[in-house]
C-alpha positions as CSV (number, residue, x, y, z in Angstrom):
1,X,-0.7,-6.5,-1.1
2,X,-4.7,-7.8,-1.1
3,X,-5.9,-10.2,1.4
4,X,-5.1,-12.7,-1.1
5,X,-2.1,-12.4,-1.9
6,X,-1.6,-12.3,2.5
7,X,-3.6,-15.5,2.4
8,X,-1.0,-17.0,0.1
9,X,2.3,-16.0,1.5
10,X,0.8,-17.0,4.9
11,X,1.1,-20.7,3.0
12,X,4.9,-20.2,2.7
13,X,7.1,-21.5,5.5
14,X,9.8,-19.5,5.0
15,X,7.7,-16.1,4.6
16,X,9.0,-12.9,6.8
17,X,6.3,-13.3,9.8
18,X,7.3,-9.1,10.4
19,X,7.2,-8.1,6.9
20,X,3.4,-10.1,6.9
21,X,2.8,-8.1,10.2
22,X,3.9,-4.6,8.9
23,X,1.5,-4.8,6.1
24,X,-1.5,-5.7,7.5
25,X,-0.5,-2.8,10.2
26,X,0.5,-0.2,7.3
27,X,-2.8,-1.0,5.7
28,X,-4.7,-0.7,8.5
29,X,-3.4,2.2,10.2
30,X,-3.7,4.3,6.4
31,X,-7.9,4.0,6.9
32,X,-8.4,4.2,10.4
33,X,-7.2,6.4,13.4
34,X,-4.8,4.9,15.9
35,X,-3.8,6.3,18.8
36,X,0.0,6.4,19.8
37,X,-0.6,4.0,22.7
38,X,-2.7,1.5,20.9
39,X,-0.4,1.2,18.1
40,X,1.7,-1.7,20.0
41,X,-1.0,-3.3,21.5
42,X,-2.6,-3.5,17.4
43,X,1.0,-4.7,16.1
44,X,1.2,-7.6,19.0
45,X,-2.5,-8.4,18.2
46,X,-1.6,-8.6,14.5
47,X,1.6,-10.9,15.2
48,X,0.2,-13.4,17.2
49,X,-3.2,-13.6,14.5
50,X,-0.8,-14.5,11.6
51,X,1.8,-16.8,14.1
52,X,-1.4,-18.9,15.1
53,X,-2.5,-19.0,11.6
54,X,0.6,-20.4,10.6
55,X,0.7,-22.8,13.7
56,X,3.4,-21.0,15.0
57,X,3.2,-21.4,18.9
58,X,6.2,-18.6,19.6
59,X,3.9,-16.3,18.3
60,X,1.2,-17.3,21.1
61,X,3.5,-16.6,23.7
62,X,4.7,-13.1,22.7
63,X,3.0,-10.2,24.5
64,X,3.4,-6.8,24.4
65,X,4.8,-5.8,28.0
66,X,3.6,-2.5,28.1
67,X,5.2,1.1,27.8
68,X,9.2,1.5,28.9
69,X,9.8,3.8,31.6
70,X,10.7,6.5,29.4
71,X,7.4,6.2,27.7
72,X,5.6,6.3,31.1
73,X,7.7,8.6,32.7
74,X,7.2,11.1,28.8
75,X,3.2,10.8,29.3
76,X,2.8,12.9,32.4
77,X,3.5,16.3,31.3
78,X,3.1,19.4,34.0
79,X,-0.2,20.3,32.4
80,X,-1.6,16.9,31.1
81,X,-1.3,13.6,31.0
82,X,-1.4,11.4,27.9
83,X,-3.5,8.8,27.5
84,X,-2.0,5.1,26.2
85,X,-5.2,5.0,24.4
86,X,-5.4,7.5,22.2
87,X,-1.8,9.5,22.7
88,X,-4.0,12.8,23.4
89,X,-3.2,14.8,26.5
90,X,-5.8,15.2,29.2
91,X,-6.0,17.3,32.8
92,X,-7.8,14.1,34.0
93,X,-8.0,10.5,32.6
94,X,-11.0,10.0,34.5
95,X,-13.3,10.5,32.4
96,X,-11.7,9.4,29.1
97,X,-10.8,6.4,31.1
98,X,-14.7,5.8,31.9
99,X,-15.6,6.6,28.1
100,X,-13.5,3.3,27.3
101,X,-15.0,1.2,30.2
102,X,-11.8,1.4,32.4
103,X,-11.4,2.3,36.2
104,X,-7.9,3.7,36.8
105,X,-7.1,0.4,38.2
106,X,-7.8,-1.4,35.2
107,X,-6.1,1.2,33.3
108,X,-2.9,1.1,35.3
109,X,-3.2,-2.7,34.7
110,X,-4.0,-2.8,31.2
111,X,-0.3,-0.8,30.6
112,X,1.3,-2.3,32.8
113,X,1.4,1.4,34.9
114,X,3.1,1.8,38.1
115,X,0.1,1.9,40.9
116,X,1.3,5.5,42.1
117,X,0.9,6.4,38.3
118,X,-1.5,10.3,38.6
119,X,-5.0,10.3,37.5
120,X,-4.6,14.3,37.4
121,X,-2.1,16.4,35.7
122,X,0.2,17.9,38.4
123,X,-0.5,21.6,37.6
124,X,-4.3,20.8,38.1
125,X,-4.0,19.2,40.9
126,X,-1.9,21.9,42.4
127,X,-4.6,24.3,41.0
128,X,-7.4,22.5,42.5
129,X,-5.8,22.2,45.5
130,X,-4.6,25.8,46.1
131,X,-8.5,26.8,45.2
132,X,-9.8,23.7,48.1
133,X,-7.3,25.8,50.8
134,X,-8.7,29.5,49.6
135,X,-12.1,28.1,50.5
136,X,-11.2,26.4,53.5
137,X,-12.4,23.2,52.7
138,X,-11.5,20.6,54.9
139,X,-11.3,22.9,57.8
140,X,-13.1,22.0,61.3
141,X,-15.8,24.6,62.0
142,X,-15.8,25.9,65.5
């Protein structure tokens, strides 16, 4: 299906507003890289393009409400955490984060993320902490 042929069946009332969606999706996704947790975020984009083309003001209201608790709860893993972004796994968002212009806060936002939601993978942290206590840091000298 060509952007023409899209344009067309666009014109038709009664044409399947998914089938229109999974298409332009399909297509897109074949050519470019998407990342696991962008992939709803480009379907919801998608939708609501072709329901305000057709003057469909449903499709204005839908949003995407973020990951499911499984989904959150799946992405932090004992050694990494991955990223809604791109679906890789990372020790720490915090730079990955930064590379997309988000703050944690933003990013917790963005995903609708639980504010308690770890910046660090937990075997890192515990790492990083055991190696803080070894050296003492934090201690009072004298």
């Amino acid at each position: 299906m060509n952007a023409i042929d899209i344009h067309e069946k666009l014109q038709e009332p009664n044409y399947d507003l998914i089938k229109c969606t999974a298409s332009l999706v399909a297509a897109y996704v074949s050519r470019n890289a998407v990342g696991v947790g962008e992939l709803p975020v480009l379907i919801d984009q998608v939708h609501t393009a072709i329901s305000v083309l057709q003057g469909n003001a449903a499709g204005s209201t839908s949003a995407w409400t973020g990951p499911t608790a499984a989904q959150i709860e799946a992405s932090i893993g004992q050694d990494g955490l991955i990223s809604f972004i791109g679906g890789r796994s990372y020790k720490t968002l915090k730079r990955h984060l930064t590379a997309h212009g988000l703050t944690p806060e933003r990013y917790r936002t963005k995903f609708g993320l639980p504010a308690d939601y770890p910046m660090v993978a937990p075997s890192y942290a515990e790492r990083r902490s055991q190696i803080a206590k070894a050296i003492q840091l934090g201690h009072k000298v004298g």
